[in-house]
N, CA, C and O of each residue as an XYZ file, in Angstrom:
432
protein
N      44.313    -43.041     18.336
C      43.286    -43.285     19.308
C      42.723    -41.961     19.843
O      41.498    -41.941     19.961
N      43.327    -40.960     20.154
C      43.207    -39.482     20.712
C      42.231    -38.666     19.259
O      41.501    -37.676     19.199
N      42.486    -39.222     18.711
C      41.990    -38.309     17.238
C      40.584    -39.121     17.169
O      39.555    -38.512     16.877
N      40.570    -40.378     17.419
C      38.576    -40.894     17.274
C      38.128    -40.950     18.763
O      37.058    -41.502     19.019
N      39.001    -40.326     19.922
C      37.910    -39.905     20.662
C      37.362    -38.755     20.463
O      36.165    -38.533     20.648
N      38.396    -37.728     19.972
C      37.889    -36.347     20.198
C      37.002    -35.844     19.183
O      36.400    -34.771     19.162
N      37.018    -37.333     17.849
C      36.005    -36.791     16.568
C      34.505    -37.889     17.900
O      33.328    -37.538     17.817
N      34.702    -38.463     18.392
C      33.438    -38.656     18.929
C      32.964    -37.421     19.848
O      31.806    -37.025     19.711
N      33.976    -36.682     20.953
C      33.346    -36.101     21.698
C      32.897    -35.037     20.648
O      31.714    -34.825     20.913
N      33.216    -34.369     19.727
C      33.073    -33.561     18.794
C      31.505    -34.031     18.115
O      30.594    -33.242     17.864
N      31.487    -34.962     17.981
C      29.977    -35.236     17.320
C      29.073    -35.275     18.658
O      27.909    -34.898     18.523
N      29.400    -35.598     19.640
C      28.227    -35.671     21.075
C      28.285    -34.201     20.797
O      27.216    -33.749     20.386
N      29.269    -33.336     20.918
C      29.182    -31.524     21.209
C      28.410    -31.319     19.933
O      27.321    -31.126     20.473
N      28.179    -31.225     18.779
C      27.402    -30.938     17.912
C      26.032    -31.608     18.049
O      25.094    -30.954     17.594
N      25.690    -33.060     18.716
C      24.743    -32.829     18.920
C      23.934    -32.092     20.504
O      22.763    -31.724     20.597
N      24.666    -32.067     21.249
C      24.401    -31.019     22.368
C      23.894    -29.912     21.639
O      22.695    -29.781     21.396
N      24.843    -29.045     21.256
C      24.715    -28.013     20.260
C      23.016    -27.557     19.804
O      22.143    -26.710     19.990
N      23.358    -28.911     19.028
C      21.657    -28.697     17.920
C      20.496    -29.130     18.681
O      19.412    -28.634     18.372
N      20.552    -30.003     19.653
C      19.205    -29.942     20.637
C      19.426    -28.658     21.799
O      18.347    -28.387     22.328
N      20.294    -28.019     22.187
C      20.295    -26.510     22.639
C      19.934    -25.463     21.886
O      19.433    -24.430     22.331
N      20.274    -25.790     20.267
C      19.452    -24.428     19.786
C      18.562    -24.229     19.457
O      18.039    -23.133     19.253
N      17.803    -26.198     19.198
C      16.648    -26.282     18.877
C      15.308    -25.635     20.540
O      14.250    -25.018     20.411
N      15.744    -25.949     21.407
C      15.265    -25.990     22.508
C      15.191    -24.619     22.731
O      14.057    -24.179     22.921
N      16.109    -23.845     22.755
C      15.983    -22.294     22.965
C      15.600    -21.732     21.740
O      15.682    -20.513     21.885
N      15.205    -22.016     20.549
C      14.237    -21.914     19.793
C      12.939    -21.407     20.147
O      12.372    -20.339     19.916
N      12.467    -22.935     21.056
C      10.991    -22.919     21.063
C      11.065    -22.141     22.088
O      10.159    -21.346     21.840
N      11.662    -21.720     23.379
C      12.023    -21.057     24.560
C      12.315    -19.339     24.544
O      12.153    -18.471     25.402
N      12.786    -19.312     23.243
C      12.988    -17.812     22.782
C      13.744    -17.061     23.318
O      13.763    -15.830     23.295
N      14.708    -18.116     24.065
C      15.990    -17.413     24.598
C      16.993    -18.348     24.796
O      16.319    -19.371     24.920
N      18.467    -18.778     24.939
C      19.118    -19.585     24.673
C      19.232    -20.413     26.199
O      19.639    -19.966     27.271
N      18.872    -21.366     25.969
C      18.661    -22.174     26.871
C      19.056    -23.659     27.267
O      18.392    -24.695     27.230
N      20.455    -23.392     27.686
C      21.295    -24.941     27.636
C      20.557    -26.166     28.518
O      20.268    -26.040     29.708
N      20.375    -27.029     27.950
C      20.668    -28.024     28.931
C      21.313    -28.803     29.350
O      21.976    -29.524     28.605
N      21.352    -28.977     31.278
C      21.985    -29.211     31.996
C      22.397    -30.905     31.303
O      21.428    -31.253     30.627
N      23.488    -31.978     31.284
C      23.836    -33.079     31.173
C      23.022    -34.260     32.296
O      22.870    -35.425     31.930
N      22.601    -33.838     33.506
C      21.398    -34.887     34.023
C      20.359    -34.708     33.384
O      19.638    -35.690     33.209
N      19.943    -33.370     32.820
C      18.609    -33.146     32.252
C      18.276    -34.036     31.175
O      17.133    -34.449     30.980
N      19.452    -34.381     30.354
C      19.746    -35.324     28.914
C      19.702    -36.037     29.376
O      18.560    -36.492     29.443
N      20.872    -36.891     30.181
C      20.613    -37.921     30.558
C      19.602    -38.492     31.077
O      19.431    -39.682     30.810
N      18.376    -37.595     32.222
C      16.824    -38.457     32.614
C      16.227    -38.309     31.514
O      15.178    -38.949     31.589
N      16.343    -37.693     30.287
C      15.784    -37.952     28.929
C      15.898    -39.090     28.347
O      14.970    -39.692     27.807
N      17.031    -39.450     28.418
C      17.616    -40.918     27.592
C      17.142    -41.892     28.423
O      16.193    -42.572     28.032
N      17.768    -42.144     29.813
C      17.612    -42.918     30.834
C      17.508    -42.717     31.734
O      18.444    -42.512     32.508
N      15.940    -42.681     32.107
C      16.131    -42.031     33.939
C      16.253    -43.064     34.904
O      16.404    -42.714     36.074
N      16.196    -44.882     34.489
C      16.514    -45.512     35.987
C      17.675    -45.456     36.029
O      18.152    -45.415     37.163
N      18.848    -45.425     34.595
C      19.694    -45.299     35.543
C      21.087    -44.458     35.991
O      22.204    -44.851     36.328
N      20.538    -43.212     35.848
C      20.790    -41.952     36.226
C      20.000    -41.978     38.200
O      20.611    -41.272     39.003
N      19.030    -42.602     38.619
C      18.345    -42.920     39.576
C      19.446    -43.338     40.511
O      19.981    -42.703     41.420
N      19.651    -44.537     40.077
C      20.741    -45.620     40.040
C      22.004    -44.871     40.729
O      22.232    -44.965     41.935
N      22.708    -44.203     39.933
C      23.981    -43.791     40.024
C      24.103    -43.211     41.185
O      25.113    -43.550     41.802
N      23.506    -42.548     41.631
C      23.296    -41.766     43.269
C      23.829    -43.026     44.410
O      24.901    -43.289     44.953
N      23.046    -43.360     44.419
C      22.928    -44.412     45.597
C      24.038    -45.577     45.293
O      24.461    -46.156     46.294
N      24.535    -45.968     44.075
C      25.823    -46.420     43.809
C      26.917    -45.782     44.381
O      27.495    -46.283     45.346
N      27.308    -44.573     43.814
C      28.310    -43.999     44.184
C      28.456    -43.745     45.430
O      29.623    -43.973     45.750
N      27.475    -43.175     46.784
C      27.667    -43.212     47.892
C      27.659    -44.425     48.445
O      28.197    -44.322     49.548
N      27.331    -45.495     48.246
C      27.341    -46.477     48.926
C      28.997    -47.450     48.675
O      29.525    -48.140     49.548
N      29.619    -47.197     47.033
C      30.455    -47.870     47.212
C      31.537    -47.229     47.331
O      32.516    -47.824     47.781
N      31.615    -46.086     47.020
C      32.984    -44.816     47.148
C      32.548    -44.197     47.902
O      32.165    -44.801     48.905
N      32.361    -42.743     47.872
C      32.177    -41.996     49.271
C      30.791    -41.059     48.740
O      30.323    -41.045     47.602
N      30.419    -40.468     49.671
C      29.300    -39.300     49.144
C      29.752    -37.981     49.417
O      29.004    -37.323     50.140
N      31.215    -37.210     48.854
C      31.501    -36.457     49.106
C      31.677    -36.522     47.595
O      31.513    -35.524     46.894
N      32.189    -38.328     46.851
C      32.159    -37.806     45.817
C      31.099    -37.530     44.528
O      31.172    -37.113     43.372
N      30.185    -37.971     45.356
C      29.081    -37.499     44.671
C      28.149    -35.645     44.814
O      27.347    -35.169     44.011
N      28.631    -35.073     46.009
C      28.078    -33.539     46.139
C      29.457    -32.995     45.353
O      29.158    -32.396     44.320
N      30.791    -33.062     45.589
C      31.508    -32.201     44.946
C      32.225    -32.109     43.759
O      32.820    -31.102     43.374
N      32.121    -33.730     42.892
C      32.574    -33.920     41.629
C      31.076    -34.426     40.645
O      30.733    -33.720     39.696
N      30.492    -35.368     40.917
C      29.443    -35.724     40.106
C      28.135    -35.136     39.732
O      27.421    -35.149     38.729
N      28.084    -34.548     41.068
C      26.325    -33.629     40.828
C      26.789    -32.357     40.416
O      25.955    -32.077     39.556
N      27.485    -31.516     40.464
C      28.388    -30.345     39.370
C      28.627    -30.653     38.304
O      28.500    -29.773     37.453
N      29.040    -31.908     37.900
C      29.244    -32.110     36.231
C      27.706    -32.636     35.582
O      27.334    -32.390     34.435
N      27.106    -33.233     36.369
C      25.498    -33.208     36.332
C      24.426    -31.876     36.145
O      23.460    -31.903     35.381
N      24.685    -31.072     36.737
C      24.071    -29.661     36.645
C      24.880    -28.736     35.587
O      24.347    -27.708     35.170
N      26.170    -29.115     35.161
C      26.762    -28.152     33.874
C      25.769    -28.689     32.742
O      25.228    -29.795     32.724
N      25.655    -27.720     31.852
C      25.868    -28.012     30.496
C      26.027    -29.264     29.770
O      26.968    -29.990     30.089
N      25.348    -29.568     28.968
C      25.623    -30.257     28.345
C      26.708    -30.084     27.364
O      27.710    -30.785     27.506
N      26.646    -29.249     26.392
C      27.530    -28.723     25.685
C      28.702    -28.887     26.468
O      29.355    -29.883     26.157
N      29.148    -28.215     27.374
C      30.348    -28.012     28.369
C      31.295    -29.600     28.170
O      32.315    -29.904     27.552
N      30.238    -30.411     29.131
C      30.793    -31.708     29.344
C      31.182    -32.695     28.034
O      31.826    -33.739     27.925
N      30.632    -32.033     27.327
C      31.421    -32.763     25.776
C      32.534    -31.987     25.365
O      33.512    -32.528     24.848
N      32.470    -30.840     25.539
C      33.602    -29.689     25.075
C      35.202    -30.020     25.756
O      36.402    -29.873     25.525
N      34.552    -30.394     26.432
C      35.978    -30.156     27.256
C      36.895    -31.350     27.492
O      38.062    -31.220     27.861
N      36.221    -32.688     27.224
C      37.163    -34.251     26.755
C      37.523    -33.677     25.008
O      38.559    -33.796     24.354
N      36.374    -33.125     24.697
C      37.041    -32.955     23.349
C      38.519    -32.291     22.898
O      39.328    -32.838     22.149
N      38.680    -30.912     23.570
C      39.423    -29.913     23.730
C      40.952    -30.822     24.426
O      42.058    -30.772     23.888
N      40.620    -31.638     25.767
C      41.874    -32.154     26.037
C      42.179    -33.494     24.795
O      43.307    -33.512     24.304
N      41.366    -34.349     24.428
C      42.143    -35.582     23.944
C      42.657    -34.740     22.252
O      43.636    -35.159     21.634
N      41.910    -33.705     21.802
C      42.352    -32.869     20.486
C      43.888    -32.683     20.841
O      44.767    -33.197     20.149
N      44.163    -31.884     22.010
C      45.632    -31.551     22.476
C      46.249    -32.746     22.969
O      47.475    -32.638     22.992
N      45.881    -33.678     23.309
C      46.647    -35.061     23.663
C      46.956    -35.782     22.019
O      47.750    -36.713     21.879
N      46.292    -35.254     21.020
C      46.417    -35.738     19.717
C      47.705    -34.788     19.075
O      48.486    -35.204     18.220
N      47.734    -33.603     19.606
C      49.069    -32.592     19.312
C      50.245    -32.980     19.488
O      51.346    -33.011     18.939
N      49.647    -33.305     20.522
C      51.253    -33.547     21.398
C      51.784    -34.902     21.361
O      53.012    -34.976     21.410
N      50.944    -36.294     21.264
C      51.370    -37.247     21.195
C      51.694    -37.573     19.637
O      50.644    -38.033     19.186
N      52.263    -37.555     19.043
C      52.362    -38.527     17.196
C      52.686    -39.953     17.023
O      53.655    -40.706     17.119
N      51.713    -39.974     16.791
C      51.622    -41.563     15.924
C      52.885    -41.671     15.604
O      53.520    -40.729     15.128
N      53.509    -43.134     15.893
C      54.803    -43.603     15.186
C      54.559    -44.049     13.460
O      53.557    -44.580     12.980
N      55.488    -43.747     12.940
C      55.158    -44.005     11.666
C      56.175    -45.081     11.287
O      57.393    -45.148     11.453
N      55.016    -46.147     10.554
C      55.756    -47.528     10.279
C      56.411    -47.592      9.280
O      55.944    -47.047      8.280
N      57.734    -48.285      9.189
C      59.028    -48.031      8.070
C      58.335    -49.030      6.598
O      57.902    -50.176      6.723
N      58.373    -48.372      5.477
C      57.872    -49.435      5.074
C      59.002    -50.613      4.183
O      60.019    -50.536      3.495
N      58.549    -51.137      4.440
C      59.470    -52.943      4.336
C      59.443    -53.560      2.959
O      58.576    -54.329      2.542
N      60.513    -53.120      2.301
C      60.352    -53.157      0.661
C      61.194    -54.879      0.391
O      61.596    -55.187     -0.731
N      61.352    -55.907      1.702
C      61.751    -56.892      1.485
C      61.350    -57.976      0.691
O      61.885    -58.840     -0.003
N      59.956    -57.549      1.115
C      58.770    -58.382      0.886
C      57.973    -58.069     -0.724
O      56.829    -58.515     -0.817
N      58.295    -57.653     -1.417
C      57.736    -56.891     -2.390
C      57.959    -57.966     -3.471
O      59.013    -58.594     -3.376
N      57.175    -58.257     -4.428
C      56.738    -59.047     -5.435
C      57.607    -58.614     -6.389
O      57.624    -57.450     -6.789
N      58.357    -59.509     -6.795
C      59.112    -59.215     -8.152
C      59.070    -59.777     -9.458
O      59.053    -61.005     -9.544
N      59.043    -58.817    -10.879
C      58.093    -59.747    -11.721
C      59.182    -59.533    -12.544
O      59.221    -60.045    -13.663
């Protein structure tokens, strides 16, 4: 499970990646973009949305000091870094490996 999240966050970071280099391309200097910036690209109601959710049903502290910071990083960043932990949660955890069961085996 740790190994097809981190090949997903790994494909979001490659495409971060290639619309950052395409973008600082045309910009002529390297020019990340921020993860709200993508996101009001994709969907801006409801990125809109999420503001006024989060303070209204949790707190609005956690929206200035955890959500609008991971909003203003990088895009790149915010994929990098689920990638980087569930890769090492894939290290460290191993798959059990199933015995295989020669009871059952067809005999001719």
């Amino acid at each position: 499970m740790f190994r097809m999240l981190t090949a997903f966050f790994l494909l979001l970071l490659l495409a971060t990646l290639v619309r950052d280099g395409l973008s600082s391309l045309e910009a002529g200097e390297w020019a990340p973009v921020a993860l709200g910036q993508w996101w009001a690209e994709i969907d801006r109601s409801s990125l809109l949305l999420l503001q006024p959710a989060v303070e209204r049903h949790y707190d609005p502290a956690l929206w200035e000091d955890v959500i609008q910071p991971i909003l203003e990083a990088p895009a790149w960043q915010t994929a990098a870094a689920p990638a980087a932990v569930f890769w090492l949660l894939s290290l460290m955890i191993k798959p059990r490996k199933k015995k295989l069961d020669l009871s059952h085996r067809p005999r001719f």
